[in-house]
N, C-alpha and C positions, 0 to 999 in steps of 0.2 A: 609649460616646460621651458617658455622663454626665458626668465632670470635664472632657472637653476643652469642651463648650459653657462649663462654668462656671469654669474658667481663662480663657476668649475675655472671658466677659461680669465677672469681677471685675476681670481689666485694663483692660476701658473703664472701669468704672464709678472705677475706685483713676486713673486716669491722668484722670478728668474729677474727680474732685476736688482733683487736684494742682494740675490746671491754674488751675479757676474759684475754689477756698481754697483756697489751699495751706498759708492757717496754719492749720487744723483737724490739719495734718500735720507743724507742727515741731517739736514736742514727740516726736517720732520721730524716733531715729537709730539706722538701719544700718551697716554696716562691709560694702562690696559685697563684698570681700573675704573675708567671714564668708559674709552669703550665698549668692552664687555657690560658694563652696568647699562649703558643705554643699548644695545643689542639684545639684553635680559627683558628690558623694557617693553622693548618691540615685538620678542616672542610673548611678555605676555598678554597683549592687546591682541595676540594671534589665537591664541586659546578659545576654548568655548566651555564653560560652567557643566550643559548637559555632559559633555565626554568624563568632566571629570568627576563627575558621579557616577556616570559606567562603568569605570575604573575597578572601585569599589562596591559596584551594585551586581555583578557579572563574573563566574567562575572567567569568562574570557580577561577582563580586567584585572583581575587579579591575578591572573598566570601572569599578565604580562609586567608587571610590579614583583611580584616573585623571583619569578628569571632575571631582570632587570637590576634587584638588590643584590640577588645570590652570587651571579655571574659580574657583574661591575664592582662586586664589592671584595670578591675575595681570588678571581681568577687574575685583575691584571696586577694585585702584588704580589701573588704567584711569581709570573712572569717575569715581573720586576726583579725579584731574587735572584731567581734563575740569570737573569742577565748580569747582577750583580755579581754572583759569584766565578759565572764564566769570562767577564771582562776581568775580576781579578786574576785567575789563571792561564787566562791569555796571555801574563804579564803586559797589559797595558798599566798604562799611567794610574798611581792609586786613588788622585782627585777624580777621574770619570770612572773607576768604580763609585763614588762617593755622590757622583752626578745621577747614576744610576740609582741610587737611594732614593734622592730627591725625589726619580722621576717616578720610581715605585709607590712612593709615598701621597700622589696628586691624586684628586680624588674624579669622579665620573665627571664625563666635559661636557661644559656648559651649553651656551650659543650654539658655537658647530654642530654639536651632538646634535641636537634640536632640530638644526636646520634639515640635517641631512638623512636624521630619520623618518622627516616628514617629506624630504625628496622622494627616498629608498620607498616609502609606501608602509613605516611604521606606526606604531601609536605615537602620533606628536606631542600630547598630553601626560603621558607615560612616562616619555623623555623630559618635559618640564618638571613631570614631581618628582623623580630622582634629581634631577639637580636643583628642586629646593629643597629636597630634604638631607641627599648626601652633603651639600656645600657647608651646610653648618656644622655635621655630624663633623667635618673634617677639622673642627676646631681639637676635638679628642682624637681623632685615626690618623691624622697627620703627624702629630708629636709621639703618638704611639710608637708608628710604622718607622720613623723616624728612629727613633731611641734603639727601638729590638733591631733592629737590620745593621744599623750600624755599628753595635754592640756585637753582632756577628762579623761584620766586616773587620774590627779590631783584632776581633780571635786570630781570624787566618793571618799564615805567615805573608811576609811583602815578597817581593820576587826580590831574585837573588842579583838582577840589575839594576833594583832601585836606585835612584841619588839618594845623598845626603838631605837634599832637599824634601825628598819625597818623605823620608824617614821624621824630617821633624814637623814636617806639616802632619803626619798621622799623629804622632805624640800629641801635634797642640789639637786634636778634636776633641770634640763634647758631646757625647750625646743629644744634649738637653738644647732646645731651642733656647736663644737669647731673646730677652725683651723687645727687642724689635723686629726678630724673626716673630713673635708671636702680636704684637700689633701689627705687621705687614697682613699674617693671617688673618685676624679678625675683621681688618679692614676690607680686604679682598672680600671675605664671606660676609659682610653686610652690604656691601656699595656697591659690588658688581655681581652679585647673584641674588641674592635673598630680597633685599628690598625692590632692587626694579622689577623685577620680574614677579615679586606677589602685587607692588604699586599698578603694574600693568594687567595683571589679571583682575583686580578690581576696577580699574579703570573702566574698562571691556563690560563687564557688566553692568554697568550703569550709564552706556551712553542707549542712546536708540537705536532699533533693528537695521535701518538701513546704513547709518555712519558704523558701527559696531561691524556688518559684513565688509566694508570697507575697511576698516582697520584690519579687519581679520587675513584681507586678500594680500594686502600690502602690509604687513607687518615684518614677516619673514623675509623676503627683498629687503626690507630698510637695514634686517637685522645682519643680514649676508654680507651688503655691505662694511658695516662696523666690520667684523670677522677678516675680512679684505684689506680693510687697513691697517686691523690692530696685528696680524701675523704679517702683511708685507714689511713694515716701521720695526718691528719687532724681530724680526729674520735678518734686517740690513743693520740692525745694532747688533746682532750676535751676529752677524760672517765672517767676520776675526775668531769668534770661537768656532766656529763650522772649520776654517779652513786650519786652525791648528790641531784639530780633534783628527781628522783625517779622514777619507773614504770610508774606514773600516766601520768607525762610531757611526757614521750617518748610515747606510746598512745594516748595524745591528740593530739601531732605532728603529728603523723602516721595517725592516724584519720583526721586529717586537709587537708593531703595530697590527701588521698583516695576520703575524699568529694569532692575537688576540682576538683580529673580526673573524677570522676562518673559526675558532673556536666558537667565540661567540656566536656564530649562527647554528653549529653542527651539535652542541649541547642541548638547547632547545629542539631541535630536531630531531636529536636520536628518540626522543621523547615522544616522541609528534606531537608537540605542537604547532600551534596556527602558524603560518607565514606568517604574518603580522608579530608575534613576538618572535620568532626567530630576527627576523630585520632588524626589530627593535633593541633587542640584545645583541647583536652584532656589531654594532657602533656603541653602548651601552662601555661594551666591553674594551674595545678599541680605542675610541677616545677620551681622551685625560684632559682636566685643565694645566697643561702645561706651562702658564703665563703665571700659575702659582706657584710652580715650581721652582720657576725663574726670580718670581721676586722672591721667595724665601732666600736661593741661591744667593741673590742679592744682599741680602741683609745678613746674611752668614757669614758670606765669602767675599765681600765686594772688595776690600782693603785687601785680598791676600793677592799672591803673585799667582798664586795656582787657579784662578776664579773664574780664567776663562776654557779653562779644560772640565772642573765640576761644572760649570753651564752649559756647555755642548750638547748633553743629550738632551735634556730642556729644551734649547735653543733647534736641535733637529726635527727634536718632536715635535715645536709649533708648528713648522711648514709640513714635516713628513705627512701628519694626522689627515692635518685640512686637505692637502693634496688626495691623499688616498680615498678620504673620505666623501669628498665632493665627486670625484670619477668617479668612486664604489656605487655611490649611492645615485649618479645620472646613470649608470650601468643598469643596476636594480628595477629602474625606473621604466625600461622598455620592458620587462618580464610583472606583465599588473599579479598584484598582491592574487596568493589565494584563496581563496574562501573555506573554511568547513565544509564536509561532505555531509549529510544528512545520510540517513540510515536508507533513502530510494537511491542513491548515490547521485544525489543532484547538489551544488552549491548553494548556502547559506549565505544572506545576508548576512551582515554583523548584527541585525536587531532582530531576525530569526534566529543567533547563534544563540545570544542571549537567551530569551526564551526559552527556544527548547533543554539549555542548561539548568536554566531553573526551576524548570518542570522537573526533570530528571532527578536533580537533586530532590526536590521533595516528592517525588517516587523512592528514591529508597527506604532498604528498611535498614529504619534504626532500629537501638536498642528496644526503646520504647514499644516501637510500633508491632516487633516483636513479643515483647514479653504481651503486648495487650492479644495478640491473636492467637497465644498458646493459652493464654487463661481465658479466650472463647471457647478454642476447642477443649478444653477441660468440661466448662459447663455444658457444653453441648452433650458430653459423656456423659 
């Protein structure tokens, strides 16, 4: 539990000095791209090959891949909408309605995610194959989510105290991703998600048992750090946009966040299912890669005058998420995961869950197994 407290507590301390100096921090330049890619890396040298065949070998594995798609994939643009359309009626500024798109638009988060569901006592593994399988998907759900939402945002009327300014910056939007919004994306989803993070899950299985445990111990530490620098560098080049957005944005962000995990856990649960995927869905749901957000932002908006009001939520998001998510998940952490009940009402391993589910499962009756023992009892007649 010792580097998770001290990952919680150097992200406050690197995001409270973004915040309050941020020029102690500009002579600091990361490439999120750099390190997200090598914190993808480190999680995947953290993996283990048997879990990720559980996965898929286990009604429990697949619940948690289920929930994990269902819930990540369609509850936080939900949300995102919903924010969208109340920051336009708010009459706030129309660029952080247009931020809020953005931030709608980013798909399940990466690194953090990972780290901090395997703090909280999630499936770890779980958390890595959604984010190697969502990150690419968001080649198409990005530009999608993108195009319809803001096509919605056009329809509604602008507030009746808009500027002029405001009125022709909506005129000049586009739906459509630009050529370099759309190589900003592909590059993001090959270099900092997809190749390091499958590069280090192969890695992982082809070193030997005792270096491979050791990768595995320290993996996640190495990758907390990356996370640490690339949201502290990242938080102090957006606090120009944090402090012109205002209190209100940085609390509806944080707010957005919060609903999202309280959801995310209490959907799986209404259900009952295992702890373990509730946890797991709960940061699933919650956290976003927000660092995609920003660069698309970037490549959109970087020349206009409005660019650092559309980046605000982005830019909130980085820190709100990780903050929330690192306490959430040290919190979690004192309450140990709980187990399945068995039918003596005693607790299940995770490799008696398995089992006894697959037993179960091939105890039912199918179709099959039905129609063959009504054409016994026939013959028997």
């Amino acid at each position: 539990m010792m580097w998770q407290a001290l990952f919680a507590c150097a992200l406050s301390a690197g995001v409270a000095v973004a915040l309050l100096a941020p020029h102690y921090l500009h002579n600091i330049k990361v490439d999120p791209i750099h390190t997200l890619g090598t914190a993808c890396f480190f999680l995947g040298i953290s993996s283990t090959a048997t879990k990720f065949r559980d996965l898929v070998g286990s009604p429990l594995g697949l619940g948690n891949i289920s929930f994990s798609f269902f819930i990540g994939t369609f509850l936080w643009p939900a949300l995102g909408l919903a924010a969208t359309v109340l920051a336009l009626q708010a009459g706030w500024p129309f660029a952080v309605a247009v931020g809020f798109v953005l931030l709608a638009a980013c798909p399940v988060g990466g690194p953090s995610c990972a780290v901090n569901v395997q703090t909280a006592g999630g499936s770890f593994e779980c958390s890595l194959l959604m984010c190697l399988l969502s990150t690419p998907a968001t080649l198409l759900t990005f530009p999608y989510i993108y195009r319809h939402f803001l096509l919605m945002l056009l329809d509604q009327p602008l507030s009746p105290i808009a500027s002029a300014d405001e009125t022709r910056f909506r005129a000049q939007l586009s739906p459509d991703l630009t050529t370099s919004a759309l190589a900003s994306l592909l590059q993001h989803v090959l270099f900092a998600a997809a190749l390091p993070l499958s590069a280090g899950a192969i890695l992982v299985a082809l070193l030997p048992v005792k270096l491979a445990a050791t990768t595995r111990y320290w993996g996640c530490a190495a990758a907390a750090t990356m996370i640490v620098l690339t949201a502290t560098v990242k938080t102090a080049e957006g606090a120009g946009a944090v402090r012109a957005a205002g209190v209100k944005i940085a609390v509806a962000v944080a707010g957005l966040h919060m609903v999202a995990l309280v959801l995310g856990y209490l959907i799986p649960a209404g259900v009952s299912a295992p702890d373990t995927t509730c946890r797991t869905t709960a940061f699933q749901a919650s956290m976003r890669n927000s660092a995609l957000g920003l660069g698309i932002a970037i490549a959109l908006f970087g020349s206009s005058e409005h660019f650092v009001l559309v980046a605000a939520p982005c830019v909130v998001s980085v820190f709100t998420q990780n903050l929330l998510g690192a306490w959430m998940a040290l919190l979690g952490r004192r309450w140990p995961t709980r187990h399945p009940i068995s039918d003596s009402g005693q607790p299940m391993s995770p490799r008696a869950f398995k089992a006894n589910s697959m037993e179960s499962i091939l105890r039912q009756q199918t179709f099959r197994r039905l129609s063959e023992r009504s054409s016994i009892n026939v013959k028997e007649d």
